[in-house]
KEKOLMAR-968350 format. One line per 10 residues: number of its first residue (from 1); their letters; for each residue x, y, z of N, C-alpha, C, O. Coordinates in steps of 0.05 Angstrom, whole numbers, plus 5000, padded with zeros to 4 digits. Layout:
BEGIN
NUM	A	X:Y:Z:X:Y:Z:X:Y:Z:X:Y:Z | ...
END
This chain:
BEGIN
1	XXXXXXXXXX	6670:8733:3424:6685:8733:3399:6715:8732:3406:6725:8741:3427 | 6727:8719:3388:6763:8708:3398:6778:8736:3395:6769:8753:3379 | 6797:8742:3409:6814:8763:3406:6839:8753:3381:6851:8732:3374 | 6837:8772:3375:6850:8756:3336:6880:8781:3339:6878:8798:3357 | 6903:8780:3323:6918:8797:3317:6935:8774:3296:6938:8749:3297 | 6949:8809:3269:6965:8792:3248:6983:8798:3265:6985:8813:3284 | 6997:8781:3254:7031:8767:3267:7047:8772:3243:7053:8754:3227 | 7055:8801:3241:7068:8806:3207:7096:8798:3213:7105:8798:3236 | 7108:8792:3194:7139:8782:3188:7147:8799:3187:7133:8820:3183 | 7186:8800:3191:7202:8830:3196:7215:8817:3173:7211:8794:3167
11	XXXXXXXXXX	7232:8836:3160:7256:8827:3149:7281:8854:3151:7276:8878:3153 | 7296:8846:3151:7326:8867:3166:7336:8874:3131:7334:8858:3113 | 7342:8892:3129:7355:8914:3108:7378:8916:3116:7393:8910:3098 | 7395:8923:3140:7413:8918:3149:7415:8907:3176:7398:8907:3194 | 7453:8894:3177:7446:8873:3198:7471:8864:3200:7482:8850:3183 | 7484:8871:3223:7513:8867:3232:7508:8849:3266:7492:8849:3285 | 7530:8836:3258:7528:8819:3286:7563:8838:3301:7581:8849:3288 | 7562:8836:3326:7586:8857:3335:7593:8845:3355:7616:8852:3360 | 7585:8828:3372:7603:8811:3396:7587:8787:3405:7564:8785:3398 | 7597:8774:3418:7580:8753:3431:7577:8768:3467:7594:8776:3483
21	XXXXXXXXXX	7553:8766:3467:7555:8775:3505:7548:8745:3525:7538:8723:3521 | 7555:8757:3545:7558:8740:3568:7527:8726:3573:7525:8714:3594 | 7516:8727:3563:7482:8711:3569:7474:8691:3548:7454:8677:3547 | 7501:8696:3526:7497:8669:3504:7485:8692:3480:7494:8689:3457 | 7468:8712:3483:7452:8726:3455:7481:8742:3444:7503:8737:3454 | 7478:8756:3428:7503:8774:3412:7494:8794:3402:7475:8794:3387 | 7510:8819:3413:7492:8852:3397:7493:8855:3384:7518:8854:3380 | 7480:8859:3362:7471:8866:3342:7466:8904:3332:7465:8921:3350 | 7464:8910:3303:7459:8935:3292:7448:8932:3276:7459:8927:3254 | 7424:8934:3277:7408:8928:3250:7379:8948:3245:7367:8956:3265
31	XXXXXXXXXX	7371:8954:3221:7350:8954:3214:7332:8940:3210:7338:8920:3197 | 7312:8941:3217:7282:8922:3222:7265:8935:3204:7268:8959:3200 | 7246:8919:3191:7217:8932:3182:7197:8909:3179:7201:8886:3173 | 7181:8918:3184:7159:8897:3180:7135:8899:3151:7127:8920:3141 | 7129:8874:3144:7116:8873:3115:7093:8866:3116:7086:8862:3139 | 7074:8860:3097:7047:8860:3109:7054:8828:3093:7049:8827:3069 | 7060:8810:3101:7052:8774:3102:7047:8776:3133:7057:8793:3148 | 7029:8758:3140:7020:8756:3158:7008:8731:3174:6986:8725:3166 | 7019:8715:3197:6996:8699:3205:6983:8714:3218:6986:8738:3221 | 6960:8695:3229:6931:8707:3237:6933:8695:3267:6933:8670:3263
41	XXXXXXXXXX	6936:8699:3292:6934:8690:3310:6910:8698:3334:6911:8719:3347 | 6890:8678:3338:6860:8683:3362:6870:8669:3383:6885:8649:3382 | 6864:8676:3394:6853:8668:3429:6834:8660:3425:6821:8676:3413 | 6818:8630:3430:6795:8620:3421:6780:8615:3452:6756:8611:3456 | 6800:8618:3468:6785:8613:3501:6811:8623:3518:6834:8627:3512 | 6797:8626:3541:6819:8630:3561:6803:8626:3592:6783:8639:3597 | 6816:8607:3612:6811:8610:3632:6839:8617:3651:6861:8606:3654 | 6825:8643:3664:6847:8659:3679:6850:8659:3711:6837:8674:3725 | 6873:8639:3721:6869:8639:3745:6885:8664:3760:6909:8666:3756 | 6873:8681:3775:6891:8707:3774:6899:8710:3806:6901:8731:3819
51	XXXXXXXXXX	6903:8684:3815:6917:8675:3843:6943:8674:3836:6961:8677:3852 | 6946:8667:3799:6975:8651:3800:6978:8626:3802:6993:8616:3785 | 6965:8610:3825:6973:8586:3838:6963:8567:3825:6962:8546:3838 | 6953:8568:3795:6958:8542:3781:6983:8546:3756:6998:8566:3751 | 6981:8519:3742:7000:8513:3718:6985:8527:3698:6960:8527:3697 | 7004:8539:3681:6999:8546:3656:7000:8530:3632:7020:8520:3623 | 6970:8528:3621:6969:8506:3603:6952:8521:3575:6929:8530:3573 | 6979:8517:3552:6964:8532:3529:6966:8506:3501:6985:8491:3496 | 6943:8509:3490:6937:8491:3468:6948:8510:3443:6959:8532:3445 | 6942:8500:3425:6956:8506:3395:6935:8494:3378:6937:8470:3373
61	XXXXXXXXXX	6912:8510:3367:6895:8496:3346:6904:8503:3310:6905:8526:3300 | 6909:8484:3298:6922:8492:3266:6898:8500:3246:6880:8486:3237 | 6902:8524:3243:6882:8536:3230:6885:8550:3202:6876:8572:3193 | 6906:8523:3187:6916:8524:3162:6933:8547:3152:6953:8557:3163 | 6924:8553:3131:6955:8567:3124:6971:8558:3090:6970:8535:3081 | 6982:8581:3077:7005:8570:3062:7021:8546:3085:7015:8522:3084 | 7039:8557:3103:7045:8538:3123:7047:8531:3140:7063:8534:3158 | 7015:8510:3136:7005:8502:3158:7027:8469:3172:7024:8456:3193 | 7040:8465:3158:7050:8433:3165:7072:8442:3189:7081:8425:3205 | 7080:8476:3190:7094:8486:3216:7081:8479:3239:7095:8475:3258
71	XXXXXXXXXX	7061:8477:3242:7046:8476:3260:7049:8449:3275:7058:8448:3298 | 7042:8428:3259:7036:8405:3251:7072:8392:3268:7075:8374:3285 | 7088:8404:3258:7118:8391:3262:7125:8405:3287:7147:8397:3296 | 7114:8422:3300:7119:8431:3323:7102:8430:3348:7081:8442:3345 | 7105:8420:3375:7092:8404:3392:7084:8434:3418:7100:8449:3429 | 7066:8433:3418:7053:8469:3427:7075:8468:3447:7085:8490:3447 | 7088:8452:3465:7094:8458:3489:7123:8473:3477:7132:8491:3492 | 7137:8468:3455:7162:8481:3447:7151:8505:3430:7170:8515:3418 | 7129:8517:3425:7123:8534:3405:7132:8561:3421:7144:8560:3443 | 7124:8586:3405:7138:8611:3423:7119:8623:3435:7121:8634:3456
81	XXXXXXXXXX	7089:8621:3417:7063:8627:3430:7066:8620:3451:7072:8638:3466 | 7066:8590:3466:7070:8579:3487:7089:8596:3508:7082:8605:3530 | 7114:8599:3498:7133:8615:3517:7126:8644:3527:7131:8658:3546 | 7110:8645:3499:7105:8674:3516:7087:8678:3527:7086:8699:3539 | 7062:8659:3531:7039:8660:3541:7057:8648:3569:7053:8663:3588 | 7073:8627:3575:7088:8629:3602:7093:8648:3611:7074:8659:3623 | 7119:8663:3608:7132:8676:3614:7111:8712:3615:7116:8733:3626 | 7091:8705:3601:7069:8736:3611:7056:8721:3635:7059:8737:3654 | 7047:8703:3644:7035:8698:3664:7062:8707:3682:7066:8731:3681 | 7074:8698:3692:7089:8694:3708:7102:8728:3704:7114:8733:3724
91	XXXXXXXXXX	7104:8745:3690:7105:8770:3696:7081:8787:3701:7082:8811:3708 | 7052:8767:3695:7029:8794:3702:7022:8777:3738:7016:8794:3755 | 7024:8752:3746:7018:8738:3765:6995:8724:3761:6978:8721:3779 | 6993:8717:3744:6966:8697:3735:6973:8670:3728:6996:8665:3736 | 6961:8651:3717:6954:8631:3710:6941:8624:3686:6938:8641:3668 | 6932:8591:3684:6901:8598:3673:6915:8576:3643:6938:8570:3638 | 6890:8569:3630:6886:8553:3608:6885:8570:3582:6866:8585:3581 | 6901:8569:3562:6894:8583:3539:6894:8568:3511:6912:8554:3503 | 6881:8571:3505:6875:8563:3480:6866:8583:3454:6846:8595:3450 | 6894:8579:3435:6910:8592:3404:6896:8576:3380:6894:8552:3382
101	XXXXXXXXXX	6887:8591:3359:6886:8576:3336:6904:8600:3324:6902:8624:3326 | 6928:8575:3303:6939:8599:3285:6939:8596:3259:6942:8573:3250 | 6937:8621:3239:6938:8607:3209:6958:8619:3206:6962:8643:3213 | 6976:8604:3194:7001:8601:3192:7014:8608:3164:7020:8589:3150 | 7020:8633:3155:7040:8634:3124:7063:8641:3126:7077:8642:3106 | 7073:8648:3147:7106:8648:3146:7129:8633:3149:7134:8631:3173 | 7141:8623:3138:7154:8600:3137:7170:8598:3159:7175:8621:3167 | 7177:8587:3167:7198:8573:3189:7235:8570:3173:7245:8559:3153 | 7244:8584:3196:7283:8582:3189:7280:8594:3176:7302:8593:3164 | 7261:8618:3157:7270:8637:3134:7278:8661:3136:7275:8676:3117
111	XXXXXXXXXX	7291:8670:3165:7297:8698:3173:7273:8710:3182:7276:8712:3206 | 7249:8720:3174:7224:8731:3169:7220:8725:3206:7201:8739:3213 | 7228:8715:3222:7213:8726:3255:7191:8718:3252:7175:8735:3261 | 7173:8685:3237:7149:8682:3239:7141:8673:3265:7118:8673:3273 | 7162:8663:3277:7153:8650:3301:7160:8664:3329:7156:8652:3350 | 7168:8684:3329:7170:8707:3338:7154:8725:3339:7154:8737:3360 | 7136:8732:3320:7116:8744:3305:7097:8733:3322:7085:8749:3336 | 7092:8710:3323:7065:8703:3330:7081:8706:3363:7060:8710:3376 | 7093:8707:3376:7093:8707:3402:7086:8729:3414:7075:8730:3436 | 7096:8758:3392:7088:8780:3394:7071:8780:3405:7068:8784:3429
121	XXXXXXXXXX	7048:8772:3381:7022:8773:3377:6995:8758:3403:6971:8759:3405 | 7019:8745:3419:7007:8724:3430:7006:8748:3460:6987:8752:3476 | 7038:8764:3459:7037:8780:3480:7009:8804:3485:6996:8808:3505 | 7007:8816:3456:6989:8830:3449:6961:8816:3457:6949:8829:3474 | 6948:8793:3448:6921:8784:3453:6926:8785:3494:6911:8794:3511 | 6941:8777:3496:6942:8769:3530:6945:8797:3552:6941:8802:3576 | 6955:8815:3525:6953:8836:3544:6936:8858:3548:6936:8873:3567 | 6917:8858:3518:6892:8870:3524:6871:8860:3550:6856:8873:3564 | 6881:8827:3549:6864:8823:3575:6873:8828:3607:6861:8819:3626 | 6894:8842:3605:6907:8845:3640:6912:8868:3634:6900:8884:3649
131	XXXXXXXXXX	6933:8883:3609:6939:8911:3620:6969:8915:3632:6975:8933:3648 | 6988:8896:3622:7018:8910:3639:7018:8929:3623:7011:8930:3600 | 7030:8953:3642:7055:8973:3634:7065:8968:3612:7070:8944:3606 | 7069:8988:3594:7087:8974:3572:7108:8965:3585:7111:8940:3586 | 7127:8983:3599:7155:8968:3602:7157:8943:3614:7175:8928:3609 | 7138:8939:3629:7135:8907:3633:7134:8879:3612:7143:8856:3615 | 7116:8894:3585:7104:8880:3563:7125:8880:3553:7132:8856:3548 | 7149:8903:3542:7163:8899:3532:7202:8882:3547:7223:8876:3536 | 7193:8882:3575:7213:8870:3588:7207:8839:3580:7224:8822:3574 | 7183:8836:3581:7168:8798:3574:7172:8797:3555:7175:8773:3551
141	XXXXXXXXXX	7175:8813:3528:7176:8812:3504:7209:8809:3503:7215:8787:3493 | 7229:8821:3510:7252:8816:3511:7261:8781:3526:7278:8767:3515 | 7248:8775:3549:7258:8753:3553:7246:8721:3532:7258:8699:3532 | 7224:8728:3519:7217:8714:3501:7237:8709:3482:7249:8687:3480 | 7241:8725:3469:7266:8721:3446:7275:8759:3436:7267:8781:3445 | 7294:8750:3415:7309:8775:3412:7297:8783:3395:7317:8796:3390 | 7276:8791:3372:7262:8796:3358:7240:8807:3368:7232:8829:3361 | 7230:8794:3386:7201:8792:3398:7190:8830:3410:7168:8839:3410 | 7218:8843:3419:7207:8872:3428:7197:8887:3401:7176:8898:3396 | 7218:8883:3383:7215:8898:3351:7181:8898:3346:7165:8916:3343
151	XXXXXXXXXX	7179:8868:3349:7149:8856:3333:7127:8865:3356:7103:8860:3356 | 7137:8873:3370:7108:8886:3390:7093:8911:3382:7069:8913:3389 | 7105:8931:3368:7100:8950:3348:7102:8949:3323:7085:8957:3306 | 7128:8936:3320:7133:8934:3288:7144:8964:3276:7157:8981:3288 | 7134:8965:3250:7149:8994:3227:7173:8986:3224:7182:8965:3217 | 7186:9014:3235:7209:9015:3220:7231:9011:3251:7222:9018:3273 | 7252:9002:3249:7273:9004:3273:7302:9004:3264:7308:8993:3242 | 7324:9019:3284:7345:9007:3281:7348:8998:3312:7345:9011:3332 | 7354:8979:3309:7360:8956:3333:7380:8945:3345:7390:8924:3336 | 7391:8958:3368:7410:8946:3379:7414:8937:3404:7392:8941:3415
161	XXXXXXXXXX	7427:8929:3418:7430:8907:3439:7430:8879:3429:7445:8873:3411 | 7415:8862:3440:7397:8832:3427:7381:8841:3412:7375:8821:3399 | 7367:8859:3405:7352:8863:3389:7333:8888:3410:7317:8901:3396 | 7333:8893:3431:7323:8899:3451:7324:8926:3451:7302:8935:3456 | 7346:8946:3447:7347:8975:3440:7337:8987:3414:7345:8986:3390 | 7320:8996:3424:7298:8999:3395:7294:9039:3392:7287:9055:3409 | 7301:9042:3362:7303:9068:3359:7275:9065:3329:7278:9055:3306 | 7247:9079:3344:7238:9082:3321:7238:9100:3307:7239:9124:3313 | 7238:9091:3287:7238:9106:3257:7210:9117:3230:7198:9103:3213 | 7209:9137:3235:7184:9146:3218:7184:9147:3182:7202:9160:3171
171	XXXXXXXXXX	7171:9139:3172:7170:9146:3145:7163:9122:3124:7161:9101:3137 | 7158:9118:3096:7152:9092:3091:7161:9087:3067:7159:9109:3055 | 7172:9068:3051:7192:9058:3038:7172:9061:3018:7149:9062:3026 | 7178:9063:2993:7162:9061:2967:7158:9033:2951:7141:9033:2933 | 7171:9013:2956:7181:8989:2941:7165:8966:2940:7156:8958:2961 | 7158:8953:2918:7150:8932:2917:7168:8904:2927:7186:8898:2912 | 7166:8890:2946:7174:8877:2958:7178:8842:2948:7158:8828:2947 | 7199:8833:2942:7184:8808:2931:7206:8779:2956:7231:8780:2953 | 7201:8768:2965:7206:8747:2980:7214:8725:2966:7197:8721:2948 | 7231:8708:2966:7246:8681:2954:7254:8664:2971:7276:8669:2981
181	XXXXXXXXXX	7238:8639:2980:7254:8619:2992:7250:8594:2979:7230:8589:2966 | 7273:8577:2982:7270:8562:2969:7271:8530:2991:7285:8510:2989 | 7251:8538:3010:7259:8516:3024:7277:8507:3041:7271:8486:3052 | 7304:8519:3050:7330:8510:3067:7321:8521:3081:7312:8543:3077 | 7321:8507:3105:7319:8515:3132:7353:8521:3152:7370:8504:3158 | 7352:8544:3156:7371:8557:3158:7378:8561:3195:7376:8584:3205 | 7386:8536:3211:7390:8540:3232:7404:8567:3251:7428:8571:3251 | 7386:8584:3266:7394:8608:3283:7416:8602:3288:7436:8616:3282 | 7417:8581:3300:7441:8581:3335:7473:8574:3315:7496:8583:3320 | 7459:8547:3284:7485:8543:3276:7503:8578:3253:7524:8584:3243
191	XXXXXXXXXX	7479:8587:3256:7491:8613:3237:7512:8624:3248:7535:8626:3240 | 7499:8635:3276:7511:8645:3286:7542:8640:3302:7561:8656:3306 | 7536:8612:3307:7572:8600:3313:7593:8606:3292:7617:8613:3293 | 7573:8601:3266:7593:8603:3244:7604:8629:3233:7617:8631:3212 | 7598:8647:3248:7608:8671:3243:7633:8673:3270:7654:8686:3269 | 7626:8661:3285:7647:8664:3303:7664:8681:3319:7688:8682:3321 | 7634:8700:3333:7639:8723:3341:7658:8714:3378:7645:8700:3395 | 7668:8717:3381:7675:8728:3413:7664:8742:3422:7649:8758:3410 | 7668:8739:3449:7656:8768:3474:7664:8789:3463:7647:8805:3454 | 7699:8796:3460:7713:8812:3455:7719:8824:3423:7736:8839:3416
201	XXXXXXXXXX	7700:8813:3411:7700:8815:3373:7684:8845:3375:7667:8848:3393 | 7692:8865:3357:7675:8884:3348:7684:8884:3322:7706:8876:3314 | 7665:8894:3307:7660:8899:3278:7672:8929:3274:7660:8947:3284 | 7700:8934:3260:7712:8954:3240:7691:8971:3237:7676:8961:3220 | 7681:8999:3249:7665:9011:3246:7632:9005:3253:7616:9022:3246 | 7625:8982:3266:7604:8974:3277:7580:9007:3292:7588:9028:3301 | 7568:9003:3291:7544:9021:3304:7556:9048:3293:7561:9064:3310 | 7563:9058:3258:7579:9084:3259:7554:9098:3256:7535:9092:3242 | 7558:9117:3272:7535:9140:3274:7536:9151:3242:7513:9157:3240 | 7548:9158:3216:7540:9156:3191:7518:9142:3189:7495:9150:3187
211	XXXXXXXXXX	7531:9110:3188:7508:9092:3183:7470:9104:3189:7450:9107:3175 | 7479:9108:3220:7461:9109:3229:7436:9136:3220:7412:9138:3224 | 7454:9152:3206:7440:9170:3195:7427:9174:3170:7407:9185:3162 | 7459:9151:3153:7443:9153:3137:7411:9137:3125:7398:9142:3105 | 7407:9117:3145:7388:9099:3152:7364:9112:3155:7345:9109:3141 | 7367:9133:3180:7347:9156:3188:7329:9167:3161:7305:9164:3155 | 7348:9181:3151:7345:9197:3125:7332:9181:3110:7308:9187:3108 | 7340:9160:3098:7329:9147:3071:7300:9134:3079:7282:9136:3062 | 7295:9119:3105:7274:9117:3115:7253:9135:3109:7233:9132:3095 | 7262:9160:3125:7247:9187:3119:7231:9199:3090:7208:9205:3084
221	XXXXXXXXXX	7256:9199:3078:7246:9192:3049:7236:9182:3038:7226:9194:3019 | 7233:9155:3041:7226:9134:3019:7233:9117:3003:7220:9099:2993 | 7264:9126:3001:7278:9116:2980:7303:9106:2991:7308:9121:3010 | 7319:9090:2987:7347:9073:2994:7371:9094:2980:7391:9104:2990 | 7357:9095:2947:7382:9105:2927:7409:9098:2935:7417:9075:2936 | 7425:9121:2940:7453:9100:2939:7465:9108:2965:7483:9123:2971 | 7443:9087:2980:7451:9074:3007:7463:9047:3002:7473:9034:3021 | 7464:9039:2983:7461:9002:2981:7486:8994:2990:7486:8978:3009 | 7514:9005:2978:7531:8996:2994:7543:8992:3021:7557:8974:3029 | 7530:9019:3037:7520:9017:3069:7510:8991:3077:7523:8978:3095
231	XXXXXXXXXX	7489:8980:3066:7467:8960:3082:7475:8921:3069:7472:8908:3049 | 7486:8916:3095:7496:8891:3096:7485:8872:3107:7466:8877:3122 | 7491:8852:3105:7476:8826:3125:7510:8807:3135:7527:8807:3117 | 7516:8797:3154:7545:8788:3162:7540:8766:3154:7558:8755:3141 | 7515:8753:3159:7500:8724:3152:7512:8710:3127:7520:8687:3123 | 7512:8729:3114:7501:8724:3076:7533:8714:3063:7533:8701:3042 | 7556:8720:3076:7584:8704:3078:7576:8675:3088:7567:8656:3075 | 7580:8676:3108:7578:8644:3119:7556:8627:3107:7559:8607:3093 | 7535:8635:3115:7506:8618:3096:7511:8620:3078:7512:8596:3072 | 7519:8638:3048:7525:8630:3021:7536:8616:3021:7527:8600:3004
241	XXXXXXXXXX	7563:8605:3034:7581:8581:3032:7571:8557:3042:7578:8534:3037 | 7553:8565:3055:7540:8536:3065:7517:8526:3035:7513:8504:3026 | 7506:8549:3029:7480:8544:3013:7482:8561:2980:7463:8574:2972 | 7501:8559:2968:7507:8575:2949:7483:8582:2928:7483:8601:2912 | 7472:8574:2930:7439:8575:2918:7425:8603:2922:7415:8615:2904 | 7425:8610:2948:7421:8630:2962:7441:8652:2944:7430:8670:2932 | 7458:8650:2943:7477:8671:2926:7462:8674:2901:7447:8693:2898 | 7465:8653:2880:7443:8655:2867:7420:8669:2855:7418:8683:2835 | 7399:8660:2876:7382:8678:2880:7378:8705:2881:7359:8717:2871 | 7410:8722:2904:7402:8742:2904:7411:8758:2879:7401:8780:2876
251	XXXXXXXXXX	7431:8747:2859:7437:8757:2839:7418:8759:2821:7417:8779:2807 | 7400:8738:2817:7375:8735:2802:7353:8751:2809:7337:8755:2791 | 7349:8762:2832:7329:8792:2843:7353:8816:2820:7348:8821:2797 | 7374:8826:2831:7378:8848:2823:7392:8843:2793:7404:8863:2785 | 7390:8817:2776:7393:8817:2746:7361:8819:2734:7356:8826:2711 | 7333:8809:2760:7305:8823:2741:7299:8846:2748:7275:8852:2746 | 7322:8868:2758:7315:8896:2767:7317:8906:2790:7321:8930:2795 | 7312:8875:2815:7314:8895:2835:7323:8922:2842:7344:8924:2830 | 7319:8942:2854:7338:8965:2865:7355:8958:2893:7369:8973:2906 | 7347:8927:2900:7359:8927:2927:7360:8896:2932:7339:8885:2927
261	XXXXXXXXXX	7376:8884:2938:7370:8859:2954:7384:8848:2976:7405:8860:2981 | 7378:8828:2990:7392:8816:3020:7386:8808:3022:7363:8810:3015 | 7397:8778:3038:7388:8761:3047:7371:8770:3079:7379:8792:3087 | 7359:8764:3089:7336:8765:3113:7346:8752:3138:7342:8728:3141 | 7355:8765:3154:7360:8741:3175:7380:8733:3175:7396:8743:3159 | 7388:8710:3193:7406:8691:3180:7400:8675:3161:7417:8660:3150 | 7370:8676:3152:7363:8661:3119:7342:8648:3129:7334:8649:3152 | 7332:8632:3106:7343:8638:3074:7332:8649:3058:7334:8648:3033 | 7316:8663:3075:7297:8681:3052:7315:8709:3043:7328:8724:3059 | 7313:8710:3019:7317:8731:2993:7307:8750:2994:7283:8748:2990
271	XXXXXXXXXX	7319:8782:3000:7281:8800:2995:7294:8818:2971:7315:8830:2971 | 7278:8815:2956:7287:8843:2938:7263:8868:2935:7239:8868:2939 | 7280:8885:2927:7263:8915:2942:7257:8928:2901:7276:8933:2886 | 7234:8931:2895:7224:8940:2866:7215:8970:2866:7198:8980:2880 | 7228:8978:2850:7210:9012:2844:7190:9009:2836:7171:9022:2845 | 7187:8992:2817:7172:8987:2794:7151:8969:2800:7164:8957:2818 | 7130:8958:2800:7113:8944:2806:7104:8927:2785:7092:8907:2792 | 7109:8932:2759:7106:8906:2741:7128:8899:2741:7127:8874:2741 | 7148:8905:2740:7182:8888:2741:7177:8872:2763:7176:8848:2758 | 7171:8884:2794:7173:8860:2813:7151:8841:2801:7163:8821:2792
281	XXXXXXXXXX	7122:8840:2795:7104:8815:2786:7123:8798:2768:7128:8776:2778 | 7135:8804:2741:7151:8794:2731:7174:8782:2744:7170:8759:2738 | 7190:8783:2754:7207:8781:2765:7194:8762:2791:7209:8742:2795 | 7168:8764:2810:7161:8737:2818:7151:8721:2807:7150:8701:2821 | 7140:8719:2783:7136:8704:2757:7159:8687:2755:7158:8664:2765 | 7180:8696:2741:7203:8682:2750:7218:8667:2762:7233:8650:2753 | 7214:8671:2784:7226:8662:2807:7210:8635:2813:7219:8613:2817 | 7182:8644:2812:7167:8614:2819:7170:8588:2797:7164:8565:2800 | 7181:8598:2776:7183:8575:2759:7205:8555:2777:7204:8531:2771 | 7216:8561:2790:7237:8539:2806:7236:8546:2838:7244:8530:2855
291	XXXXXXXXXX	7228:8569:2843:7226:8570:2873:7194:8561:2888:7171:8569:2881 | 7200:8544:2909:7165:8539:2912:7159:8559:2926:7138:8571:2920 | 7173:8569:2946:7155:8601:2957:7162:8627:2946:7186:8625:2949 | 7159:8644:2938:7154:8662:2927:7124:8684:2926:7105:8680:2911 | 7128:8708:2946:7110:8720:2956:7123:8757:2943:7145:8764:2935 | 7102:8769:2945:7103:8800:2939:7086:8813:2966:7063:8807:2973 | 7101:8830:2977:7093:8845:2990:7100:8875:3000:7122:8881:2991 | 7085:8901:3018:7097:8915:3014:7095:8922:3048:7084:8909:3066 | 7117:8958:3050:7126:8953:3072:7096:8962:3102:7079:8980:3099 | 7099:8951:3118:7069:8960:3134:7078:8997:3152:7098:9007:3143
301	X	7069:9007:3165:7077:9033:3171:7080:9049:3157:7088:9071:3165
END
């Protein structure tokens, strides 16, 4: 039987970018959480050469999806499953042929870490079968991408370094969750130029231990209340000007009630956070009359 794991999407609550560092990534301060959307990612075969001394060769089977045409537009050898199924061999000393089917609902460029997510997930199926150390799993998980350690556990985080300094956080949010994209694919690498951090840039109060508490706390709780002005995204300047739509939107979550909203990522997904659970249905009712994705979900942990 295939080794299967969901590949849940993160979306950041808060989210400061604070310098550019010397390896090209940029530290970051953010809160992480993860939601229950989910791809589905199996291991459908695997042959394991555990000399090492062959090529690593992994397939990609499309196993539909809201979005399955991600799949479809992306050529396995550039996928992240792929990278990380490399880059774990070559940290456990193996080899070997693998073969992925994934069903696919998280959209691509929408902030949400779907393709990250599944690399996670890819670390996870590969490592029930060998067994690294965590700190090994999570050193492979760091060189994969900057998301990728978060999504190895998932819940709750505040995250700093590249994403790599991970402080977890216990407790579980009460909110109905509702998701808005409208399609823009929202390039990482160009977001991030356009904020135009330096080596030497820090953020006016960046990493303030307040923040950081009061993050702790409300987690703990359940509730945000009147945290909201605390929790920022740096993104949501530059990408609104690029995509003013996105502005939009998020005014349209907290004019059908939201208690919370932000942009995700560097975009372009929307999340707004509901007390209420027929306001959010309503309110994605709404939204889909003109938005084609539009999802409800709540927080996982």
């Amino acid at each position: 039987m295939p080794l299967e794991e969901k590949a849940y999407a993160k979306i950041n609550l808060h989210l400061e970018v604070l310098n550019k560092r010397n390896d090209g990534f940029h530290n970051i301060f953010s809160l992480m959480a993860q939601v229950d959307l989910f791809d589905i990612l199996k291991l459908e075969s695997a042959g394991i050469d555990s000399t090492g001394a062959s090529a690593v060769s992994v397939g990609i089977l499309n196993a539909g999806g809201r979005c399955s045409e991600i799949i479809r537009g992306i050529p396995a050898e550039e996928n992240l499953i792929t990278k990380a199924a490399v880059t774990f061999c070559k940290e456990a000393g193996i080899s070997g042929n693998f073969v992925f089917s994934l069903e696919k609902n998280i959209p691509s460029g929408a902030g949400l870490a779907g393709g990250s997510s599944d690399a996670a997930a890819a670390l996870r199926i590969l490592n029930a079968k060998t067994g690294l150390p965590k700190e090994r799993l999570m050193k492979t998980a760091s060189a994969v991408g900057a998301d990728v350690p978060f999504l190895i556990d998932g819940g709750y985080a505040i995250c700093e370094g590249k994403g790599d300094i991970i402080e977890k956080l216990t407790g579980r949010l009460g909110y109905t969750i509702v998701l808005a994209n409208n399609s823009i694919h929202v390039d990482t690498g160009k977001a991030y130029r356009l904020l135009e951090r330096s080596n030497d840039f820090v953020k006016t109060g960046a990493k303030n231990e307040t923040v950081k508490e009061v993050i702790r706390k409300f987690v703990r709780a359940g509730k945000i209340d009147n945290a909201q002005d605390l929790l920022v995204n740096d993104f949501e300047p530059v990408v609104f000007k690029q995509h003013p739509v996105l502005a939009d939107i998020k005014k349209r979550m907290l004019d059908m009630g939201a208690d919370f909203a932000l942009m995700s990522g560097s975009g372009s997904t929307i999340i707004g956070l509901f007390g209420d659970r027929e306001r959010a249905a309503e309110a994605s009712a709404g939204l889909r009359r003109d938005i084609e994705y539009v999802v409800t979900a709540a927080f996982c942990g």
